[in-house]
C-alpha positions as CSV (number, residue, x, y, z in Angstrom):
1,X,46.4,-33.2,16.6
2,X,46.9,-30.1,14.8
3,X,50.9,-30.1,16.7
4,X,51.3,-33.5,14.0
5,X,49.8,-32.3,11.1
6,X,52.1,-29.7,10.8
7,X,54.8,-32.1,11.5
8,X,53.8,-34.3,8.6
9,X,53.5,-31.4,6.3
10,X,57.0,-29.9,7.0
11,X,58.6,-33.5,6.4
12,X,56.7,-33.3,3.3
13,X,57.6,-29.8,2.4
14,X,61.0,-31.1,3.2
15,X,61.2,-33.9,0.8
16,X,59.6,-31.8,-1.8
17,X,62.3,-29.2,-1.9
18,X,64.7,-31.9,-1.9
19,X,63.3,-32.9,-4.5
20,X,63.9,-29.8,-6.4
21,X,67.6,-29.6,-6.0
22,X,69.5,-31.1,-8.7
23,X,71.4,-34.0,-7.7
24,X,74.7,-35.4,-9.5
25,X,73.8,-37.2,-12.2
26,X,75.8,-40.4,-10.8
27,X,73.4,-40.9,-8.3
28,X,69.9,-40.3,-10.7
29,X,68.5,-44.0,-10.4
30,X,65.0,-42.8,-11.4
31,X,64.1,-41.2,-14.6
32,X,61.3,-39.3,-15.5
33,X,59.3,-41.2,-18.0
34,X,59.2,-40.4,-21.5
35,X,56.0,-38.6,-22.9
36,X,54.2,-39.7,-25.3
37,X,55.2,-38.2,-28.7
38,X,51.1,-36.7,-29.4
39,X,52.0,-34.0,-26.7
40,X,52.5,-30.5,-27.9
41,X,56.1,-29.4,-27.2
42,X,56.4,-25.4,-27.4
43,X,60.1,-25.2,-25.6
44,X,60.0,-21.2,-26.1
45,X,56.2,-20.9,-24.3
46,X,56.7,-23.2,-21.6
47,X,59.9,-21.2,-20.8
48,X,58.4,-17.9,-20.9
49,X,55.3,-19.6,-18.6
50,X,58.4,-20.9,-16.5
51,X,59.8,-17.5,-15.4
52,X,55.9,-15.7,-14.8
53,X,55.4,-18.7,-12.5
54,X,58.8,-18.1,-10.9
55,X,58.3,-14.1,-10.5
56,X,54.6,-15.1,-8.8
57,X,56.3,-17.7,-6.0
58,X,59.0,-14.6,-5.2
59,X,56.1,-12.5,-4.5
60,X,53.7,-15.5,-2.3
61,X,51.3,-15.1,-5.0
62,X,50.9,-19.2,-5.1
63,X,47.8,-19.5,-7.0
64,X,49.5,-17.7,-10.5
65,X,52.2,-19.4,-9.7
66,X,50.6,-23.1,-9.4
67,X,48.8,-21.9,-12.7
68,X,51.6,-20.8,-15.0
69,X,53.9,-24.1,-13.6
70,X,51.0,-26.2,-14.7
71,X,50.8,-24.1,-18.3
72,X,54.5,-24.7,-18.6
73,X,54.3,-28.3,-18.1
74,X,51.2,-28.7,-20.4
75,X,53.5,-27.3,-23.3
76,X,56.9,-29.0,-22.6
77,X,56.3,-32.0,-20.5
78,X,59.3,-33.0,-21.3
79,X,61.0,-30.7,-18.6
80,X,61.0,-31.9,-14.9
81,X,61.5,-28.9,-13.2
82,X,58.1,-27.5,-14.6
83,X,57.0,-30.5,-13.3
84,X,58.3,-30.1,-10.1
85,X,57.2,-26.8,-10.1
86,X,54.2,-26.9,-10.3
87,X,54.1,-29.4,-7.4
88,X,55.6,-27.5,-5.5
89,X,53.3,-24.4,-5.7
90,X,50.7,-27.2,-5.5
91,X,51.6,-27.8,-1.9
92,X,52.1,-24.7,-0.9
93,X,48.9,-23.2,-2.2
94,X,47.2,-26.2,-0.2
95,X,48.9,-25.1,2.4
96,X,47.4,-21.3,2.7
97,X,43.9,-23.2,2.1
98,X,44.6,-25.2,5.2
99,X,46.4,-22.5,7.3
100,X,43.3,-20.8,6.6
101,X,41.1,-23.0,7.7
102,X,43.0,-23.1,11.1
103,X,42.2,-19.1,11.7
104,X,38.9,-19.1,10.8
105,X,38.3,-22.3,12.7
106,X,39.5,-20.6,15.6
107,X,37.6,-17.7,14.6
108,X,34.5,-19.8,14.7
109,X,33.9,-19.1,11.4
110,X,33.6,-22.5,10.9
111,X,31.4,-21.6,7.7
112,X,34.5,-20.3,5.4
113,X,36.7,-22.9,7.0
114,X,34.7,-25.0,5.3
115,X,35.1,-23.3,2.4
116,X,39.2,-23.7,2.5
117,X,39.1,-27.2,3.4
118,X,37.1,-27.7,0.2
119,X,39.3,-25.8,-2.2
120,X,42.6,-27.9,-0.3
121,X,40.3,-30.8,-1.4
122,X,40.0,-29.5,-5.0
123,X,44.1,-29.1,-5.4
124,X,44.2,-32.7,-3.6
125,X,41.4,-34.6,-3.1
126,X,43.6,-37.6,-0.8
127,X,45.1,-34.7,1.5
128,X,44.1,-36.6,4.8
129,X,44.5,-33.5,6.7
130,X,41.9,-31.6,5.1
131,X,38.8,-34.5,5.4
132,X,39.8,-34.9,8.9
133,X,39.4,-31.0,9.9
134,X,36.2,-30.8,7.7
135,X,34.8,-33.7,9.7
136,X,35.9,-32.2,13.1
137,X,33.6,-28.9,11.6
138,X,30.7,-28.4,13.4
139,X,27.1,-28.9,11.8
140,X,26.8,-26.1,9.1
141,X,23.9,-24.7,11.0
142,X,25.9,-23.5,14.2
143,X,27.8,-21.5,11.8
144,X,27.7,-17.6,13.2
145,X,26.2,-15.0,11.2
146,X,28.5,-13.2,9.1
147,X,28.4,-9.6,7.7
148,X,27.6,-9.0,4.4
149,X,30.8,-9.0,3.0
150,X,32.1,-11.6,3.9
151,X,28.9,-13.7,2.4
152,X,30.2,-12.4,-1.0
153,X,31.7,-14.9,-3.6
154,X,35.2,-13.7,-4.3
155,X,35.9,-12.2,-7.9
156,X,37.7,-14.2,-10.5
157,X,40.6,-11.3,-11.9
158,X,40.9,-12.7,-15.5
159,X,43.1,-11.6,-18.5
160,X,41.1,-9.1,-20.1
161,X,39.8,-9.2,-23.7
162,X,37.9,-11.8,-26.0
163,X,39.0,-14.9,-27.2
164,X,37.8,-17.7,-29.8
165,X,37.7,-21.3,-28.5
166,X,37.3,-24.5,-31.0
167,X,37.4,-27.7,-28.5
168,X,36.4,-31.3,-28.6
169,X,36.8,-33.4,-26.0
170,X,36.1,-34.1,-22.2
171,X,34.1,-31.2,-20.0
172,X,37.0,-30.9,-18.2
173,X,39.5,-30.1,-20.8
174,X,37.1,-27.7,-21.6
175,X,36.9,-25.6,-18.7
176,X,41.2,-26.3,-18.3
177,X,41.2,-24.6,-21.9
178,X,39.3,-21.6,-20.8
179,X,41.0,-21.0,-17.7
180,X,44.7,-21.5,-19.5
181,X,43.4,-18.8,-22.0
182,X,42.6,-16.3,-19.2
183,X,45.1,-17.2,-16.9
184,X,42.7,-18.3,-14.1
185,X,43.5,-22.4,-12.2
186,X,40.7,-24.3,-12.6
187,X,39.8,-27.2,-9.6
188,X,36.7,-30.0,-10.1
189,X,34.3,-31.3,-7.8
190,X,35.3,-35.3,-7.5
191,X,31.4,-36.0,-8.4
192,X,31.5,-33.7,-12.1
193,X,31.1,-36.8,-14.3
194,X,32.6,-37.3,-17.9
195,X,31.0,-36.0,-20.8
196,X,32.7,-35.5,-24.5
197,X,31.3,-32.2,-25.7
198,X,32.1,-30.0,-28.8
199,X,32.8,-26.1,-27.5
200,X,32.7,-23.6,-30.3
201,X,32.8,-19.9,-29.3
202,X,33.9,-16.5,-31.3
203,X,34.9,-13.7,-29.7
204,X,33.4,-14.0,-26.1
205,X,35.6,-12.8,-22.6
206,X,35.8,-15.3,-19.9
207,X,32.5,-14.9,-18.1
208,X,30.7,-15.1,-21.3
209,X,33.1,-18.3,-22.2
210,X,32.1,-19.6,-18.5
211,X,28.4,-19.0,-19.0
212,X,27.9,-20.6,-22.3
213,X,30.1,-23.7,-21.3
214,X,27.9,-24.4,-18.2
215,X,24.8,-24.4,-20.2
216,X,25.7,-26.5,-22.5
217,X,27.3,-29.0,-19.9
218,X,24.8,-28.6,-17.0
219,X,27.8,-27.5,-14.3
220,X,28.1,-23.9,-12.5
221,X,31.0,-22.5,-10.8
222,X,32.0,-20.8,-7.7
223,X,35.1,-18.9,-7.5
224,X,37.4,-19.6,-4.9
225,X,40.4,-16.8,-5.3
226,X,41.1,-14.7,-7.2
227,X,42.7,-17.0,-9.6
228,X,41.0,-20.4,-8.5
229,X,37.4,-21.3,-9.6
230,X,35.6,-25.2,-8.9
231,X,33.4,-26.1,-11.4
232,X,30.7,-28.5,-9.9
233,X,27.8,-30.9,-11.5
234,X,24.3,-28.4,-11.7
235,X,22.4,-30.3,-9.6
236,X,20.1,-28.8,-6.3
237,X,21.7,-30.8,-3.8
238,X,25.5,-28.9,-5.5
239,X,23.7,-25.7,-5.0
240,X,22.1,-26.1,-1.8
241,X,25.5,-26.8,-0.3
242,X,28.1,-24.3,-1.9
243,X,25.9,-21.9,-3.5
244,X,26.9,-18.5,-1.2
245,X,23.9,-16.6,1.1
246,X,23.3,-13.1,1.7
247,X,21.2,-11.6,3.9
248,X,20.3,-8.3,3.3
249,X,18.2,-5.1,4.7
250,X,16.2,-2.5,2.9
251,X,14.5,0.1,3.8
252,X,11.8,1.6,1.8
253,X,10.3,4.5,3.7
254,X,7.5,4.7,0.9
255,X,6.1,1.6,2.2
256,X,3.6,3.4,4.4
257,X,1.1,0.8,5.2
258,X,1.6,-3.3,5.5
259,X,-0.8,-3.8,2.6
260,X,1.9,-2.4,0.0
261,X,4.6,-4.1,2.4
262,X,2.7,-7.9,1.6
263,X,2.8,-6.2,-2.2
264,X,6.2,-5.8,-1.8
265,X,7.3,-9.8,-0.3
266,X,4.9,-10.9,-2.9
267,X,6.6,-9.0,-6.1
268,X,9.9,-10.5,-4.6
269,X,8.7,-13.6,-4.0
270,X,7.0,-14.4,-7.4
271,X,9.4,-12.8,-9.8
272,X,13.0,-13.2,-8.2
273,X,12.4,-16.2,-6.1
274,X,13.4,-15.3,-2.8
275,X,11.2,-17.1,-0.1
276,X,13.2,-15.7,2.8
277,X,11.6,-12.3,3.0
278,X,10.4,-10.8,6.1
279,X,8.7,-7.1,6.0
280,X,9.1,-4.7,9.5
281,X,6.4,-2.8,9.5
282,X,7.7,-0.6,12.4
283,X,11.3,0.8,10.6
284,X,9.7,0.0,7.0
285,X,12.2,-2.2,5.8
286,X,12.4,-5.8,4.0
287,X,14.9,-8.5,4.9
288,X,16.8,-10.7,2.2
289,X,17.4,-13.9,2.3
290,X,18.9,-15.8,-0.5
291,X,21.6,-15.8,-3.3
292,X,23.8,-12.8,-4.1
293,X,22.7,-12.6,-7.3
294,X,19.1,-13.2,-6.6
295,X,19.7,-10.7,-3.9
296,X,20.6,-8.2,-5.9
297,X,17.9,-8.5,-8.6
298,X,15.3,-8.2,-5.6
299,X,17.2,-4.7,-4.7
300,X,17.0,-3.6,-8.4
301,X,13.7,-4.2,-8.6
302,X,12.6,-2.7,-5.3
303,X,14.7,0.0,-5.7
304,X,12.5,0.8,-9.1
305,X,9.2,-0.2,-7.5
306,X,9.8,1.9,-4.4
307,X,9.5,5.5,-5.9
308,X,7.6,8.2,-4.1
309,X,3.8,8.2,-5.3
310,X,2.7,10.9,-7.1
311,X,0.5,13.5,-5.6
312,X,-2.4,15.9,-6.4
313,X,-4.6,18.7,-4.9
314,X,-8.5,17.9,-5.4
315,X,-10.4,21.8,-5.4
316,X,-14.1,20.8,-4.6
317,X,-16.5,23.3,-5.7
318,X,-20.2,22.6,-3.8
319,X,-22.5,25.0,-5.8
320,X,-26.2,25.5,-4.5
321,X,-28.9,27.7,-5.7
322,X,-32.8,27.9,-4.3
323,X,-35.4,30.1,-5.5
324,X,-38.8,29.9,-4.0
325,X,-42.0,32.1,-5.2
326,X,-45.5,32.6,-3.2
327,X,-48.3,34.2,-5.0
328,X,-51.4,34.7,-3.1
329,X,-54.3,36.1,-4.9
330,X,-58.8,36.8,-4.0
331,X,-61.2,37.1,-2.1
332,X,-61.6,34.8,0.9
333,X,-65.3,34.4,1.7
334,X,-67.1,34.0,5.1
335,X,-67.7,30.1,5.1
336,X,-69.0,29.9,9.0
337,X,-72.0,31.5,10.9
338,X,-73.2,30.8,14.4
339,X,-77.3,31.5,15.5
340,X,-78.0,31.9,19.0
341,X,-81.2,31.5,20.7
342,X,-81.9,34.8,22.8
343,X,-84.3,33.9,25.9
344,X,-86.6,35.7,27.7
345,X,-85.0,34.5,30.8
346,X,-81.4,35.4,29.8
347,X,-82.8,39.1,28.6
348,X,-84.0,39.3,32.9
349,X,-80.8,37.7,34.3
350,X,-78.9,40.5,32.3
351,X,-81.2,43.2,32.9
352,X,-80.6,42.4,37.0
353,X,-77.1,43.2,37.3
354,X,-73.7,43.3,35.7
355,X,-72.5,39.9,36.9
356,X,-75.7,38.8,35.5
357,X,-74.8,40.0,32.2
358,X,-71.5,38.9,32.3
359,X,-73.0,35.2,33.2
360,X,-75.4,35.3,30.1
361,X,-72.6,36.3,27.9
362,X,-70.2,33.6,28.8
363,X,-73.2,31.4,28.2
364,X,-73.9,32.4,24.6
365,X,-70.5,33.1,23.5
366,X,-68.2,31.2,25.6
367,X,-65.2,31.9,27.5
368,X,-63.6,35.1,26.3
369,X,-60.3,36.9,27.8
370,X,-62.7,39.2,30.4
371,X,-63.5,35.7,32.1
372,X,-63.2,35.7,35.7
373,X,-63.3,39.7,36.2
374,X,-65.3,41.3,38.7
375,X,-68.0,43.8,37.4
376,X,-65.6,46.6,39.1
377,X,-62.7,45.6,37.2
378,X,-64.6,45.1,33.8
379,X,-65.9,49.1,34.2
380,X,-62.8,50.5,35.1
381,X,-61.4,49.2,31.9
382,X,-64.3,49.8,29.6
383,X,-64.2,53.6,31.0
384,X,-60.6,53.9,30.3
385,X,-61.0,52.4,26.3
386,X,-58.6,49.6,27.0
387,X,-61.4,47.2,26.9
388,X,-63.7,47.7,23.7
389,X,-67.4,46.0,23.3
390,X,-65.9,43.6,20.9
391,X,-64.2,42.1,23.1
392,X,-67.4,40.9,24.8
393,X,-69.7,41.0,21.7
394,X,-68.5,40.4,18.7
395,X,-70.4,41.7,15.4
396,X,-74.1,40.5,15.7
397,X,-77.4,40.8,13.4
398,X,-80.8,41.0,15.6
399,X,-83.8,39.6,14.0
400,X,-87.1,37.9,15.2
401,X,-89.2,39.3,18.1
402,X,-91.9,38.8,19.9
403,X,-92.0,35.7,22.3
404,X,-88.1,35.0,21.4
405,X,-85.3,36.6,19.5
406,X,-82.2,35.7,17.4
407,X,-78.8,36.8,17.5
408,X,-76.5,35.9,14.7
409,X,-72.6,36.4,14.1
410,X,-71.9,38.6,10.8
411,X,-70.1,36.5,8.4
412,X,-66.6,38.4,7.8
413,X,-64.8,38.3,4.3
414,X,-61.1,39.1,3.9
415,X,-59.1,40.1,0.3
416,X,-55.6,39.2,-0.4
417,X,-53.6,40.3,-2.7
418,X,-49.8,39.2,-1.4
419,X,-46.5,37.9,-3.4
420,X,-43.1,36.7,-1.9
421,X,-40.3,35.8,-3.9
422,X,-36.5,34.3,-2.2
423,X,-33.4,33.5,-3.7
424,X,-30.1,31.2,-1.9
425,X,-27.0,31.0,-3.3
426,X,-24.4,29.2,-0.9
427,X,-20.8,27.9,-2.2
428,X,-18.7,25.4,-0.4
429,X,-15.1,25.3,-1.3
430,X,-12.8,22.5,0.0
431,X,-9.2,21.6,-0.7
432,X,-8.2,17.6,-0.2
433,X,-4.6,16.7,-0.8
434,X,-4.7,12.7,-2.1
435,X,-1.8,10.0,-3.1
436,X,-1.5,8.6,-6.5
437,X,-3.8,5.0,-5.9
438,X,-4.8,5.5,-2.0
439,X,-7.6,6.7,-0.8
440,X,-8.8,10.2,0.8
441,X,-11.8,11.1,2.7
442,X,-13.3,14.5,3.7
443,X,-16.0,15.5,6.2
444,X,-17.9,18.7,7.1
445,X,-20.4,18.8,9.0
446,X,-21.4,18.3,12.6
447,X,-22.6,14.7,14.2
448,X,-26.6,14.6,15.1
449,X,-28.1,12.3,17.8
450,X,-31.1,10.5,16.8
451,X,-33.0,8.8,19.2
452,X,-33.7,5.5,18.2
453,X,-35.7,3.8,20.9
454,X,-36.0,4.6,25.0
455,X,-35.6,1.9,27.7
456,X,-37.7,2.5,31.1
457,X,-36.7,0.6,34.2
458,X,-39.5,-1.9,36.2
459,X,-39.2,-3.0,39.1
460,X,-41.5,-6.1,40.5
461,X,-41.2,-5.6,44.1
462,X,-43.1,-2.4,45.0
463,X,-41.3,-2.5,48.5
464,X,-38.4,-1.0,46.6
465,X,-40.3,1.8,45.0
466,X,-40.2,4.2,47.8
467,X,-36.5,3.5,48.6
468,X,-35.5,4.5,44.6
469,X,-37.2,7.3,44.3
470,X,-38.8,9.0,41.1
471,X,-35.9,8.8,39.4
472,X,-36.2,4.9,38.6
473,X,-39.5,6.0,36.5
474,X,-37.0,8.1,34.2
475,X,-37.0,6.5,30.9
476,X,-33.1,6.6,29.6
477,X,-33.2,7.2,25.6
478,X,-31.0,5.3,23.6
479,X,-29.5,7.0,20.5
480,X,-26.9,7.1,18.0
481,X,-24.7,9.9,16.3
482,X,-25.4,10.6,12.3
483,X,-22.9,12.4,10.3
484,X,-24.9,15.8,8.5
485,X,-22.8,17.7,6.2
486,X,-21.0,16.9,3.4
487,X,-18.1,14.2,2.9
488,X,-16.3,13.3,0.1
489,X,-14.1,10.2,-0.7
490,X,-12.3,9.6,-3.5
491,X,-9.2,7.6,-5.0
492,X,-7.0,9.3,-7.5
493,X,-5.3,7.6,-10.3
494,X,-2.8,10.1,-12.2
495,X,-2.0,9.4,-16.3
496,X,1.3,9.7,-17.9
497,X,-0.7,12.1,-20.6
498,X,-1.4,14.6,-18.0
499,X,-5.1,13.1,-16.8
500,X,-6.9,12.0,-13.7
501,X,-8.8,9.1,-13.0
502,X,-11.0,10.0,-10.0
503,X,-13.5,7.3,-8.2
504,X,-15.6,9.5,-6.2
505,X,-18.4,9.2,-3.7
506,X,-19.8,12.6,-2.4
507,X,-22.9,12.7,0.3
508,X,-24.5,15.4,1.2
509,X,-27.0,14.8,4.0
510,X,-29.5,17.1,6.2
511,X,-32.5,17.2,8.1
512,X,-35.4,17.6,5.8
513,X,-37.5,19.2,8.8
514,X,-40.3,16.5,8.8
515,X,-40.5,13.6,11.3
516,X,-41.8,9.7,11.9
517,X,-42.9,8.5,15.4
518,X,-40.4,11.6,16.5
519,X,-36.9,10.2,14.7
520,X,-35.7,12.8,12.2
521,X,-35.9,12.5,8.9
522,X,-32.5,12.8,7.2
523,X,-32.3,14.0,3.5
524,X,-29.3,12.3,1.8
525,X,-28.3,12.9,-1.7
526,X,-25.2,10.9,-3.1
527,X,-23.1,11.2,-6.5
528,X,-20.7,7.7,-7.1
529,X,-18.9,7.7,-10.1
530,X,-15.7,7.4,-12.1
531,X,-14.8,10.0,-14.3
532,X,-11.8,10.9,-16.2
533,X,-10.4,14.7,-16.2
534,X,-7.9,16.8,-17.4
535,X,-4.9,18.3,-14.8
536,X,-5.9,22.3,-14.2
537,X,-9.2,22.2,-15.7
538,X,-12.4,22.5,-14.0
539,X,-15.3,19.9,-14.6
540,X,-18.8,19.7,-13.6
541,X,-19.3,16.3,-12.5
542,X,-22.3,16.0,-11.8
543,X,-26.0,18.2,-11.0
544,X,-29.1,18.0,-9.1
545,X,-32.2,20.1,-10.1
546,X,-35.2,20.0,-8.6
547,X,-38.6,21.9,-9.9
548,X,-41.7,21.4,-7.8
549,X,-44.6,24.1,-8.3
550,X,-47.9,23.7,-5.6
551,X,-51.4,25.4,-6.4
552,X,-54.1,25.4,-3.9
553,X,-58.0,26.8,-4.0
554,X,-59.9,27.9,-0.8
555,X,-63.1,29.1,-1.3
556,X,-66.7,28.2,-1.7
557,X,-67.7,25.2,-3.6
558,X,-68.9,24.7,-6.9
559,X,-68.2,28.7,-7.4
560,X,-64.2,28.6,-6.9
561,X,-63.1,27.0,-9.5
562,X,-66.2,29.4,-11.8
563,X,-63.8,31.7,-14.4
564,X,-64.8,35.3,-13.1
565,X,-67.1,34.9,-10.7
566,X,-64.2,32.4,-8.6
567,X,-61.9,35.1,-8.1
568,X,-64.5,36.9,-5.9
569,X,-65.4,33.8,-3.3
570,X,-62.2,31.8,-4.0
571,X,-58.2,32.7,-3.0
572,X,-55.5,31.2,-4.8
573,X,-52.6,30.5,-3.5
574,X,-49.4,29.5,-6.0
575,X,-46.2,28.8,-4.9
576,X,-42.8,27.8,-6.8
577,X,-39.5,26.0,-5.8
578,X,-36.2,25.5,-7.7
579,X,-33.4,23.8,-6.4
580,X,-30.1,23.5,-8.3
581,X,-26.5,21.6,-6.9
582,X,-23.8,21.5,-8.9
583,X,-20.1,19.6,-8.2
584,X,-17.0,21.5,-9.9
585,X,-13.7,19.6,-9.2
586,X,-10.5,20.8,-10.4
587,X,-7.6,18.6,-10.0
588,X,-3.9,20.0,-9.7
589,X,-0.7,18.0,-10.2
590,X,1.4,18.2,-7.1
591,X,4.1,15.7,-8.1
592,X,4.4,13.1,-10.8
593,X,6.0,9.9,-10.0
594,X,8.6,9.0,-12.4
595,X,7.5,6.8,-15.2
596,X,10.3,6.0,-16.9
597,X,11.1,2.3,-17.4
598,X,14.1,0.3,-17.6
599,X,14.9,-3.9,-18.3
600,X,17.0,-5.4,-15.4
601,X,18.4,-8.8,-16.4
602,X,17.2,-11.6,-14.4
603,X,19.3,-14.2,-16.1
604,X,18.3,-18.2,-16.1
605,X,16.6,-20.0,-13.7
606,X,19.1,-22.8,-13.9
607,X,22.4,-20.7,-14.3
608,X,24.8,-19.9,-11.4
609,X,28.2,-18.1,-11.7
610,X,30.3,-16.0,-9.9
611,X,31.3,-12.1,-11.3
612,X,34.4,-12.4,-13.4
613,X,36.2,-9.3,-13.6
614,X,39.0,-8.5,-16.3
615,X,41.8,-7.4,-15.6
């Protein structure tokens, strides 16, 4: 197949230069037509389009050439050699596009075959050649991958400067007058339909000229050499079929966690309109999907949105002071006597022997720390003075007689005159670096096990008891670990005017010494707020004072509380506690994020071109 195509197309080559050569004039049985007489003849132009368009076919350049042929014969049409010209440079150029085709086809790069065949289809759109290869193209989704580059639309090379355009008439004279002006061929897609519009521009370059003619005419264009654009209807099913792909990587090391990754797809996905985003988490990079321009919007913006967050050095100040007093002050009178019944009987017993005495005394006065000493023992250590009386009797007051007596203890009274006075000062200082907008927590402290509830074993079968032992009796306590010390989060949020925004929980939390059904009591005090501070200046954030005064009376009643004679048979005990915690934070800029803002143009919604560069 592809052996007679290029047979047909050097037979046609063939009559084409033939048809170039001059012939005698003898044998000229066919004239060119006459043109019409409302056609602009500009002989001196049209030559001087003549010779460019012969100096670009010396050099292969086929697509200036085709263009400046066709300029040539649009000013003299008169002349059939620009006429034949131009046909000439027609074919040829179709034949590059097909040529082309063949390479990359056997390249499998069946994507910008198709490509070529189009633009053959766009010089001639009954070239049976180039529908049969397209059709013979696989499905445009077994099209390989391609790099980058080669996804990019080609740049149009245009005549530099501005120009002024005044045009009425058909869309497609339009965009012929704009690319005759910049020297850049223009093709059509067979489905643009016919519209008369009325093009007024002043001063504008070609992509401008391009830009405001396809909004006014609802058509885009693709560029398909450097000299060759194809100018197609605007319509979705146009754009879903030629409208170029990228696909594209970035990495963005600052995205350091997948929440600001999902940030990332979602800023990309509202504002440019890329729905073929995919983050990976792992190398921290975002892949592109979608429209080189879109494409390169989405790196813009990234590019601005991924700047390293601004950091900062939070200096924690803990401040604690306690001061405790004790004043202890009278006379603490006896409140207790005991009478005991002295016995005939017990006077014999002890008269009889030691033990005897011994046995009456631990019968009136109890046991005592003598008990259980033989009478030996006891005289060996009153004789050597380590045991005293008082130790077996204490103070006593005889009274009564005859038939019975009575022994009772002497009431003792003790003075006090005491005062105690402590002071605590402890300081914590901590240091806790934190991220612009994330963040930071910081513990010290130790974990505490409190045991919240014990679990014995049972067993029904006593058989089994002897076999387990004692140890299946053991209950096993179950417990859980408490954090005591002090922790502080908090999430920074840094100003452009040199101040803080801090949200800031800070616990501090102990045993308060006191206990319920044995569990530890835990003493917890916690500060959450959001303040607002200055870089480099230290704040107090927050304070806890505590004042808590105790007086207590011991004495005898009704005289205690008496003025003058209660400080003689009362003692008063008065005791003072003040507890002061203060919070000092300081926070210190370790680097500022850049702030400074910039406008990135996102262009229409509707609008699709290709970058024209000037040449």
């Amino acid at each position: 197949m592809f052996r007679r195509s290029r047979i047909g197309r050097t037979v046609l080559a063939a009559y084409l230069l033939m048809a170039s050569v001059p012939l005698p004039a003898q044998k000229a049985e066919v004239a060119m037509p006459a043109p019409p007489h409302w056609l602009p003849q500009h002989p001196q132009q049209a030559r001087a389009a003549y010779e460019r368009a012969r100096t670009a076919e010396q050099r292969g350049d086929w697509a200036q050439a085709f263009a400046q042929y066709a300029e040539a014969w649009r000013l003299l049409p008169s002349e059939p050699d620009y006429l034949h010209g131009r046909e000439r440079a027609r074919f040829a150029l179709l034949q590059q596009h097909l040529d082309r085709a063949d390479r990359l086809a056997l390249a499998r790069d069946f994507r910008q075959a198709r490509v070529e065949l189009l633009a053959a289809l766009a010089l001639d759109p009954t070239e049976p050649l180039a529908r049969e290869r397209l059709q013979q193209l696989p499905p445009e989704s077994n099209d390989r991958p391609r790099p980058p580059a080669r996804t990019q639309s080609a740049t149009v090379e245009a005549a530099a400067g501005t120009r002024s355009f005044y045009y009425s008439g058909d869309v497609r004279g339009a965009y012929e007058e704009v690319g005759r002006t910049f020297g850049v061929t223009v093709s059509f897609d067979s489905d643009l339909p016919a519209q008369t519009i009325r093009f007024r521009a002043e001063n504008v370059d070609f992509a401008t000229a391009l830009r405001l003619l396809g909004q006014q005419t609802k058509t885009w264009w693709i560029a398909l050499d450097r000299r060759l654009i194809h100018i197609l209807p605007d319509t979705p099913q146009k754009r879903q079929e030629f409208a170029p792909r990228v696909e594209r990587r970035l990495f963005l090391p600052n995205l350091i966690t997948p929440e600001s990754a999902t940030e990332a797809v979602r800023v990309v996905s509202d504002i440019v309109g890329i729905t073929q985003v995919q983050a990976d988490n792992r190398t921290h990079a975002l892949i592109l999907r979608g429209q080189p321009e879109a494409v390169a919007l989405a790196e813009a913006l990234l590019q601005d949105l991924e700047q390293a967050q601004g950091e900062l050095m939070l200096e924690v100040h803990v401040l604690e002071l306690s001061r405790s007093a004790l004043r202890r002050l009278g006379i603490t009178p006896p409140s207790s006597s005991q009478l005991i019944t002295l016995r005939p009987e017990d006077i014999a017993e002890a008269q009889q022997s030691l033990e005897g005495l011994l046995r009456v005394l631990q019968r009136l006065f109890g046991q005592s720390a003598v008990s259980g000493l033989t009478p030996e023992q006891l005289a060996q250590l009153i004789g050597s003075g380590q045991l005293g009386t008082l130790a077996l009797i204490p103070s006593l007051i005889l009274f009564g007689g005859g038939r019975s007596l009575f022994l009772a203890t002497l009431p003792q009274a003790a003075a006090e005159f005491s005062e105690n006075f402590n002071v605590l000062r402890r300081s914590r200082r901590l240091l806790l670096r934190a991220q612009d907008g994330q963040p930071a927590t910081f513990f010290l402290g130790e974990r505490f096990p409190v045991t919240i509830g014990r679990l014995t074993p049972t067993v029904v079968d006593p058989n089994l008891l002897p076999l387990l032992g004692p140890q299946l009796q053991a209950p096993f306590p179950a417990f859980q670990f408490e954090d005591l010390g002090l922790r502080v989060r908090t999430t920074p949020r840094m100003h452009g005017n040199g101040e803080v925004t801090l949200q800031l929980e800070i616990e501090i939390r102990s045993l308060s010494g006191a206990e319920l059904n044995g569990i530890p009591v835990i003493s917890n005090r916690t500060v959450q707020q959001t303040v607002r501070l200055r870089q480099d200046e230290s704040s107090v954030i927050a304070g806890i004072i505590q004042h808590e005064e105790r007086l207590g009376i011991a004495g005898w009643p009704g005289l205690a509380r008496v003025p003058g004679a209660g400080a003689l048979t009362s003692t008063r005990e008065t005791e003072t506690r003040d507890e002061e915690l203060l919070l000092v934070i300081t926070p210190r800029a370790l680097r500022l994020a850049p702030r400074a803002g910039r406008s990135l143009y996102a262009g229409r919604e509707a609008e699709m071109g290709t970058p024209a560069r000037s040449q």
